[in-house]
MIMIKOL-272439 format. One line per 3 residues: their letters; for each residue y, z, x of N, C-alpha, C, O, CB. Coordinates in Angstrom, 3 decimals. Glycine has a CB too. Example, Ala and Ser with C-alpha at 12.3 -4.5 7.8 and 13.67 -1.06 7.14 Angstrom:
<nodes>
AS> -5.690,7.800,13.190,-4.500,7.800,12.300,-3.300,7.800,13.200,-3.319,8.465,14.236,-4.473,9.046,11.308 ~ -2.250,7.080,12.850,-1.060,7.140,13.670,0.030,7.870,12.900,1.138,8.039,13.409,-0.598,5.725,14.084
</nodes>
This chain:
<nodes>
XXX> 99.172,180.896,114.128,99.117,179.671,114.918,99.943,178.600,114.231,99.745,178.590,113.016,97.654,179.195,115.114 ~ 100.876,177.632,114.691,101.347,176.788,114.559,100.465,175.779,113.607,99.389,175.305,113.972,101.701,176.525,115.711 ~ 101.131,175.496,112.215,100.377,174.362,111.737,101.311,173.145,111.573,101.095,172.313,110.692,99.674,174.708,110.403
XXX> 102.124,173.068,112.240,102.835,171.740,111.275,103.697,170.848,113.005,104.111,171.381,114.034,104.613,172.669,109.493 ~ 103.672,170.162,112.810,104.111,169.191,114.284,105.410,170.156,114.994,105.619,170.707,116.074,104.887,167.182,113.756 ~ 106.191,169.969,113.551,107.824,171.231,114.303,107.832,172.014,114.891,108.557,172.169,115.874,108.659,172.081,113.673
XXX> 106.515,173.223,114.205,106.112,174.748,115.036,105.903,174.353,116.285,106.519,174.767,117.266,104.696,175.636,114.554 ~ 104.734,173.271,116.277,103.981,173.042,117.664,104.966,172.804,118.483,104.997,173.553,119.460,102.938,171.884,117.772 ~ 105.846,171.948,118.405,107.063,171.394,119.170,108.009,172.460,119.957,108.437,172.555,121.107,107.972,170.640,118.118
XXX> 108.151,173.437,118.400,109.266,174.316,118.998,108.903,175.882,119.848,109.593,176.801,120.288,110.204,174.648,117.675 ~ 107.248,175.536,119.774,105.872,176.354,120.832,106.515,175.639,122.373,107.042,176.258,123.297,103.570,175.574,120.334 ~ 106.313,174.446,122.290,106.671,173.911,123.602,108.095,174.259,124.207,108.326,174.745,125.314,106.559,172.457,123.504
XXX> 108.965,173.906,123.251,110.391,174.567,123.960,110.515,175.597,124.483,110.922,175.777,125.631,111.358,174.767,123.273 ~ 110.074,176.671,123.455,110.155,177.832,124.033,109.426,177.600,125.135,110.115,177.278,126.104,109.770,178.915,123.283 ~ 108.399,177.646,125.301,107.330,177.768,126.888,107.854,177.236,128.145,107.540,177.536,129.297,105.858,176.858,126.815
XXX> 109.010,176.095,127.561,109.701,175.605,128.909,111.120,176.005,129.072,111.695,175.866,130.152,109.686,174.062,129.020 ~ 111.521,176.350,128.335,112.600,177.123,128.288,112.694,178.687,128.839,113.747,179.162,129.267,112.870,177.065,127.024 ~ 111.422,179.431,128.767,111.133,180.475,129.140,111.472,180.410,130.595,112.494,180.763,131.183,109.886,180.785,128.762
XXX> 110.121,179.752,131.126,109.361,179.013,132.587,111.010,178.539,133.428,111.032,178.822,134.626,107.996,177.074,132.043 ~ 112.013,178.018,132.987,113.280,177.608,133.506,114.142,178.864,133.351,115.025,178.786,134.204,113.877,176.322,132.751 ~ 114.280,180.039,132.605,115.382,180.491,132.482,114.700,182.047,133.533,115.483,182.863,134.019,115.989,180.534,130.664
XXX> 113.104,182.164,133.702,112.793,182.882,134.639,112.818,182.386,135.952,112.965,183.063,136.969,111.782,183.307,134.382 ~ 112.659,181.111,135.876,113.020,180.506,137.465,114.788,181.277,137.669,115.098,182.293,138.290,113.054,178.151,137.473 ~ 115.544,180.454,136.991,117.143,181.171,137.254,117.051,182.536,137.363,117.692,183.031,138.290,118.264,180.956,136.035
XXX> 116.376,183.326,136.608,116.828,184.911,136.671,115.981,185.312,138.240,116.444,186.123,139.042,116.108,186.037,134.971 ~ 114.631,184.530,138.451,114.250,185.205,139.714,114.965,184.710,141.042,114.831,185.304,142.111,112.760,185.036,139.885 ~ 115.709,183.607,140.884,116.799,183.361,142.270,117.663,183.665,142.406,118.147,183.615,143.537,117.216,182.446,142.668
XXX> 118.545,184.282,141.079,119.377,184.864,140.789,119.328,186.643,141.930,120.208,187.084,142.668,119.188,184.776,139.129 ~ 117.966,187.217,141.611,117.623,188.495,141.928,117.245,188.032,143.362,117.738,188.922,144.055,116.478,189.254,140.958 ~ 116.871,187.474,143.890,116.619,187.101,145.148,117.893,186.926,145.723,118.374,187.795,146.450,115.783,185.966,145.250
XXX> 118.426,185.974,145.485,119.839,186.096,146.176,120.368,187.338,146.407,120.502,187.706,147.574,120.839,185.472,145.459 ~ 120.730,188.130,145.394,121.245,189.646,145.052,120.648,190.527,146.273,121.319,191.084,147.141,120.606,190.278,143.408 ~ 119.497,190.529,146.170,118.484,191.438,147.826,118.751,190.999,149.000,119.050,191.676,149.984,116.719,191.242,148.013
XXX> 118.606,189.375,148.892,119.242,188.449,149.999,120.397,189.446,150.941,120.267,190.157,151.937,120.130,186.988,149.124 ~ 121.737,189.026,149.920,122.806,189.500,150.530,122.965,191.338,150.969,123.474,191.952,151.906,123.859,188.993,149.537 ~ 122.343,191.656,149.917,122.217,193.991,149.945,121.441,193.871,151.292,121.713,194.824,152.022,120.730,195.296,148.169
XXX> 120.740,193.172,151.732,119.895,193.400,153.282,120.860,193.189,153.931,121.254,194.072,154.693,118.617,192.450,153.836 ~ 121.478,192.078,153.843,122.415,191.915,154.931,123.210,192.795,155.216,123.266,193.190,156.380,123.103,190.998,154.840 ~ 124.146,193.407,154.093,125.132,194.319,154.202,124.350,195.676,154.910,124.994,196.130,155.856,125.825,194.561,152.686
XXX> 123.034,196.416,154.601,122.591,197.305,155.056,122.253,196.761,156.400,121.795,197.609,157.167,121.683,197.847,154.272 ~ 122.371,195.505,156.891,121.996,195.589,157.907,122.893,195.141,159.343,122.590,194.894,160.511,120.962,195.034,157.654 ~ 124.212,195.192,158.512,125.383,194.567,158.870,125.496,193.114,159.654,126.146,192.807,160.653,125.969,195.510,159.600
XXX> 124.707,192.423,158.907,125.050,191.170,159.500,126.471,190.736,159.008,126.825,190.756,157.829,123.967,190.103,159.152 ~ 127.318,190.298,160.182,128.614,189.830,159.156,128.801,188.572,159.269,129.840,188.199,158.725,130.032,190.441,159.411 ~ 127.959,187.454,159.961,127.711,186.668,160.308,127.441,185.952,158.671,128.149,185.252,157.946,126.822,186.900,161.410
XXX> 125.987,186.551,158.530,125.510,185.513,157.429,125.956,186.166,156.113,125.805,185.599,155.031,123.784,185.223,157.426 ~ 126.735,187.868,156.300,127.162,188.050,154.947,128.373,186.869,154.096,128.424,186.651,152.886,127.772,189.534,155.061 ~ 129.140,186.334,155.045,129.653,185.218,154.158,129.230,184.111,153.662,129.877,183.575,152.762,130.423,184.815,154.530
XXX> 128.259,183.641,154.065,127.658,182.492,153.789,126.540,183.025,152.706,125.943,182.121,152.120,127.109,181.751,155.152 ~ 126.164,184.426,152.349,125.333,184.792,151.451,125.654,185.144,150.572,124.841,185.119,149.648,124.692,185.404,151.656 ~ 127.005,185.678,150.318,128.000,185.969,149.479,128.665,184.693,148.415,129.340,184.926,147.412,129.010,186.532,150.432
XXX> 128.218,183.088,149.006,128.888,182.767,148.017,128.108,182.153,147.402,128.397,181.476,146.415,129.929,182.227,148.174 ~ 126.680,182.317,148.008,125.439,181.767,147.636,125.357,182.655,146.735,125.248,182.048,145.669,124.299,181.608,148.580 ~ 125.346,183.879,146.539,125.193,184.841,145.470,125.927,184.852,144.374,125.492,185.419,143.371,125.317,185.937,145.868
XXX> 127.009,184.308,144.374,128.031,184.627,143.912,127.755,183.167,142.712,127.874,183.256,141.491,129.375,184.808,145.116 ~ 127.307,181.687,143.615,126.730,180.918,142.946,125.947,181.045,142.245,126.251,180.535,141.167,126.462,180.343,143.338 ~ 125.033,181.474,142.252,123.372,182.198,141.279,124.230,183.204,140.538,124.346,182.558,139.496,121.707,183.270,142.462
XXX> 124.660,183.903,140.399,125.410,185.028,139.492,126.038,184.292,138.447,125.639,184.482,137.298,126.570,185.940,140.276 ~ 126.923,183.514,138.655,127.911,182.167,137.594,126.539,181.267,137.356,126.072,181.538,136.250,129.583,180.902,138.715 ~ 126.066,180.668,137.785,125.113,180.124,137.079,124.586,180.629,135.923,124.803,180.355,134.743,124.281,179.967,137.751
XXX> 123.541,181.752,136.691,123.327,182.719,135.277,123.660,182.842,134.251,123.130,182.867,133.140,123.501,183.605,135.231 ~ 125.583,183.011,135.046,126.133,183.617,133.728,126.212,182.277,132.664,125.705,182.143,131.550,127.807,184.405,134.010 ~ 126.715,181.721,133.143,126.660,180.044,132.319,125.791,179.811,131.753,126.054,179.654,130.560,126.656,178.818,132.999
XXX> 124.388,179.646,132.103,123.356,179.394,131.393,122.636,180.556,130.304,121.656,180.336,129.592,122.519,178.980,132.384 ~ 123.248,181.568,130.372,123.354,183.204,129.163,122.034,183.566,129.889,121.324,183.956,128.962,123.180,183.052,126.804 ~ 121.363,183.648,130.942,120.103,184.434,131.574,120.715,185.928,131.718,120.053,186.910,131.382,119.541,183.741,133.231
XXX> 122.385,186.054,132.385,122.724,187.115,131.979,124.178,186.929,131.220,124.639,185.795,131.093,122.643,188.014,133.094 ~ 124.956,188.206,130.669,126.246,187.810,130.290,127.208,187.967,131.424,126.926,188.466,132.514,126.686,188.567,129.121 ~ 128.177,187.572,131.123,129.854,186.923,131.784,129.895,188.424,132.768,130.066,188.523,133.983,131.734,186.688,130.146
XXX> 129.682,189.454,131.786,130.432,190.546,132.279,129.701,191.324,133.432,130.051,191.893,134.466,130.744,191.460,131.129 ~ 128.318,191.040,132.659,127.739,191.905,134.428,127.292,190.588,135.458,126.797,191.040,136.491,125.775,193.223,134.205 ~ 127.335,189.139,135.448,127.952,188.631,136.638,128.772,189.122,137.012,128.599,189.297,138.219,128.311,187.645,136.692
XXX> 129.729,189.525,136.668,131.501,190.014,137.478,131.012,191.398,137.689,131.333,191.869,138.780,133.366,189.993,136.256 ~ 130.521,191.935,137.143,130.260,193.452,137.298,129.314,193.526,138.935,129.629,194.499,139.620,129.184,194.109,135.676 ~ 128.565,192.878,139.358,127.317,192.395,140.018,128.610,192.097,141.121,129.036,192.879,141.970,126.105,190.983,139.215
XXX> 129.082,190.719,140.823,129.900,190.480,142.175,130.868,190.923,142.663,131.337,190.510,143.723,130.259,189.576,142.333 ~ 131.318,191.793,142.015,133.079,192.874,142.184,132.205,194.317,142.879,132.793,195.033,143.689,134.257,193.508,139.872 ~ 130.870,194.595,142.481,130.156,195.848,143.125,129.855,195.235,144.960,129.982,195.860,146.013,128.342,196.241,142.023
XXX> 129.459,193.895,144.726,128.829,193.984,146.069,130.434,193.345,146.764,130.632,193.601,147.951,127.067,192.869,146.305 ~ 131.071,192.870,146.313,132.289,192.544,147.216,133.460,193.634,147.565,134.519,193.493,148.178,132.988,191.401,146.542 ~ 132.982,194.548,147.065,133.346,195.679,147.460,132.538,196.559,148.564,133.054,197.463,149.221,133.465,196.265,146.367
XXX> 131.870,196.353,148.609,130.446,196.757,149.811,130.997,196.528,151.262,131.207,197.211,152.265,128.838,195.521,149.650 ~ 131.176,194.675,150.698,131.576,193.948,151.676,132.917,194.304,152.440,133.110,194.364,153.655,131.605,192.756,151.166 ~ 133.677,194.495,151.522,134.824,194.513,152.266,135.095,196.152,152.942,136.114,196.321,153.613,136.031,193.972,151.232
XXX> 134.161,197.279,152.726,134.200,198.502,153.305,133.463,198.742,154.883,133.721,199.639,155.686,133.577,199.352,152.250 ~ 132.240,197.367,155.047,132.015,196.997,155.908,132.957,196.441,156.796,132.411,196.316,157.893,131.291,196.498,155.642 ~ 134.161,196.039,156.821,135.179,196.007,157.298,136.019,196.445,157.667,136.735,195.849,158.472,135.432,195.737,157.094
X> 136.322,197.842,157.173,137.316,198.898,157.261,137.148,199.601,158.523,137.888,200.541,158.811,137.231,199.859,156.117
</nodes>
């Protein structure tokens, strides 16, 4: 257990730091299902408008290190490829 004011303090950061960086990772993953329904369900309507909403939450992420650089791009180069076969 925390004895000294600093520990206690740096108890709190973490706890809100946690609580914020699981908020980002769970809208992050929501978005992600968001848009995979659409494509399975071929909306092409709202796949663009969900696509850049996703694409927003993905760079966020990546920015804020919830995930790294590379599987944002990895994440949005898989499903924009989805996208664009829905087209073909």
């Amino acid at each position: 257990m925390a004895n000294n004011p600093q520990s206690r303090k740096r108890i709190r950061q973490t706890a809100a730091r946690t609580e914020h960086n699981t908020s980002l990772r769970s809208r992050m993953r929501t978005e992600v299902k968001k848009l995979e329904k659409a494509i399975e369900a071929g909306e092409k309507k709202t796949i663009g408008t969900q696509f850049v909403e996703t694409m927003r939450a993905l760079h966020k992420a990546a920015s804020k290190g919830i995930v790294k650089k590379e599987t944002a791009s990895r994440k949005i180069s898989r499903l924009s490829s989805r996208i664009k076969s829905l087209g073909a």
